[in-house]
N, C-alpha and C positions, 0 to 999 in steps of 0.2 A: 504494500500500500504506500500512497504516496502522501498523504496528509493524514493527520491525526488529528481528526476534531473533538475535544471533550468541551461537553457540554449536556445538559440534565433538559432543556427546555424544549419538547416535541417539535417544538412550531418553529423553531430557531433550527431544530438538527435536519427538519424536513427542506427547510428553506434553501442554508446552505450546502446539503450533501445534492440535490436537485441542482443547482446554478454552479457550483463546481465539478459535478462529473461533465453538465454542459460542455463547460469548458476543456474537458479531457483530465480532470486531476479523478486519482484514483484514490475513497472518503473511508476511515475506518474512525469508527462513532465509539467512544467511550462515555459512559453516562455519570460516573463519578471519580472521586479523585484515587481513589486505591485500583480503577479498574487503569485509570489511564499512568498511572506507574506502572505495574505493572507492561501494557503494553509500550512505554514506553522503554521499558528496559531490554522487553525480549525482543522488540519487532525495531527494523529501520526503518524513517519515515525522511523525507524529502524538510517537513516543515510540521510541526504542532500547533493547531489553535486552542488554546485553553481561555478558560469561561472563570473567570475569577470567582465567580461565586457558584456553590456544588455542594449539596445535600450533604457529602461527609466529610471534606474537606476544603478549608479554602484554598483557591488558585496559587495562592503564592506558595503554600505549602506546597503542591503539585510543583511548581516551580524551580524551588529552592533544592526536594528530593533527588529531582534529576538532574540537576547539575551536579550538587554533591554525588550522584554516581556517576561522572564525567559522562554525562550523554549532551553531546554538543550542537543536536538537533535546534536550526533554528524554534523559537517558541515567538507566536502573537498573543499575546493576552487581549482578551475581554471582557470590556468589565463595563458597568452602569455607571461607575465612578470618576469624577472628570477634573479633580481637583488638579493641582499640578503636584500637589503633595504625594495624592493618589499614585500615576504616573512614575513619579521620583520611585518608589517605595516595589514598584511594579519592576521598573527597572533594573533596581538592586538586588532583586530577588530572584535573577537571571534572565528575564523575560528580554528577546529583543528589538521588539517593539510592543506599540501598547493601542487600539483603537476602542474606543467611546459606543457605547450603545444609546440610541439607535447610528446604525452607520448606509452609506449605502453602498450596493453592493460590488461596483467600479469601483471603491475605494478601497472595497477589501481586497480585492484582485489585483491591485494596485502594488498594494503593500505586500502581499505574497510575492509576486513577479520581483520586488525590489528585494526583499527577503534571499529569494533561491540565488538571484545575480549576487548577492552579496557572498553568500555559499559557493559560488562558483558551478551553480546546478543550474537547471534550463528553468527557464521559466516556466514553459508548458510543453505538455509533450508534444512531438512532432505532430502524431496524426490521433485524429477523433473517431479512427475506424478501429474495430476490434475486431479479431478473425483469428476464429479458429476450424480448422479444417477449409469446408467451401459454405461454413455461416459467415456474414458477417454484418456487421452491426456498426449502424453510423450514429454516434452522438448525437453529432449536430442538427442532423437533417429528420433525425430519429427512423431512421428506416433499416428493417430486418428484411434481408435474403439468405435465401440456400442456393449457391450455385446463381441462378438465373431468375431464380423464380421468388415474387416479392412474400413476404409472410405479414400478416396483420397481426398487430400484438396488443393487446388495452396496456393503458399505463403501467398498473401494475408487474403484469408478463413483460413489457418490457424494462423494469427493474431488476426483476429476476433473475433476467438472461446477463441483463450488463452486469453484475454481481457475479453469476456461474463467471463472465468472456473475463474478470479481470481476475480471475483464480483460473487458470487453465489450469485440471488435472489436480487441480486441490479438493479434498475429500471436506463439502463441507457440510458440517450437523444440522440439525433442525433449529436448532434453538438459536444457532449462529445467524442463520437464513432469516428468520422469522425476527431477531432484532435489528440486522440491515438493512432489510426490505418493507417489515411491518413498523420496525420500532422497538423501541428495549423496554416498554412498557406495555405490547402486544401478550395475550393472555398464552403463557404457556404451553396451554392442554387444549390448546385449538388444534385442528390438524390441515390449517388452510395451508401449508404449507406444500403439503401431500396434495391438496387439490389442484393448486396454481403448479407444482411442479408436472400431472400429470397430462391438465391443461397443455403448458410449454411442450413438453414431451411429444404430443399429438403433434404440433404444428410444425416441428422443429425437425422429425424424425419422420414422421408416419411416411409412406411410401418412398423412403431413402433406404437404401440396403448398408450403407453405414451409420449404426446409430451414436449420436452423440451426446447425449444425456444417459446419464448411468445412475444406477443406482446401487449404493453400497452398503451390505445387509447389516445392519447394528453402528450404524454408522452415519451416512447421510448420502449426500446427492453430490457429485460432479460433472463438471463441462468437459469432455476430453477427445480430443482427434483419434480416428482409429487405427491403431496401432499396424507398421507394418509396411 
């Protein structure tokens, strides 16, 4: 993954994870401050946006941990807080930059873009297309094909698919699926996950002799090319 968003607010994780895969950044959502250490320690990320204020920790805590275990991962803080004290205090805390809520969304883009150059990383990836095998999938334009032939996909299915196309061959669980795609506050012991995957499934593979959705028994579901 390429950005690490932590933040608790549905409306805030929908908005952003939506307008930055647009733009081709690939979003992994942590919803509190112990979940987003953690991932921040195990996984590489391009750039962290952290949410100063979180149900079990505050940001700057999140902040302060990961530097203390040398993870040099640009971080933006976000925060409601617009003092210049605020800011100061954000900064010291390893943050390195700081944007103000409400913001708009050119701005945050802005600041990421100046962020990754500062990193010596790209600003954005090359291309907005994902492909794997002869699917492929346009961000931008939001258009799914197999091959030649167009596939219609409702919003949802096509959340789904762009989440399998940026884990090519990653084994992922249910419970992972259903917080990326539905939300971390999506009810557990639903099984829509099962339903939209079998949905996908139909339109993605049915009359293809190579199939590309698998399913992994005690396990979960992945996107992967057929071997060979």
């Amino acid at each position: 993954m390429d950005i690490l968003l932590v933040e608790d607010d549905e409306r805030i994780v929908q908005f952003l994870r939506r307008g930055l895969r647009t733009e081709g950044y690939r979003i992994e959502v942590a919803a509190t401050g112990q979940e987003a250490m953690a991932l921040g320690l195990s996984e590489e990320f391009q750039l962290i946006i952290l949410d100063l204020g979180l149900p079990d920790l505050n940001g700057l805590e999140v902040c302060e941990w990961l530097r203390s275990r040398r993870v040099e991962t640009p971080i933006l803080m976000l925060t409601a807080m617009d003092t210049v004290q605020d800011k100061v205090v954000g900064l010291r805390s390893g943050a390195d930059d700081y944007l103000t809520k409400p913001f708009a969304f050119e701005e945050l883009l802005a600041r990421i873009e100046t962020l990754l150059r500062r990193r010596g990383g790209e600003a954005k990836p090359e291309s907005k297309e994902l492909r794997i095998a002869d699917l492929v999938l346009n961000r931008e334009t939001h258009e799914v094909r197999r091959g030649a032939q167009p596939i219609e996909l409702t919003p949802k299915e096509f959340a789904l698919l762009e989440y399998f196309m940026e884990a090519p061959g990653k084994v992922l669980s249910r419970t992972r699926i259903l917080e990326q795609v539905w939300g971390y506050n999506a009810d557990p012991l639903t099984n829509v996950v099962d339903v939209y995957v079998r949905q996908l499934r139909r339109k993605i593979d049915d009359g293809h002799e190579e199939k590309l959705l698998k399913t992994v028994r005690g396990y979960g579901y992945k996107l992967d090319a057929p071997s060979g």
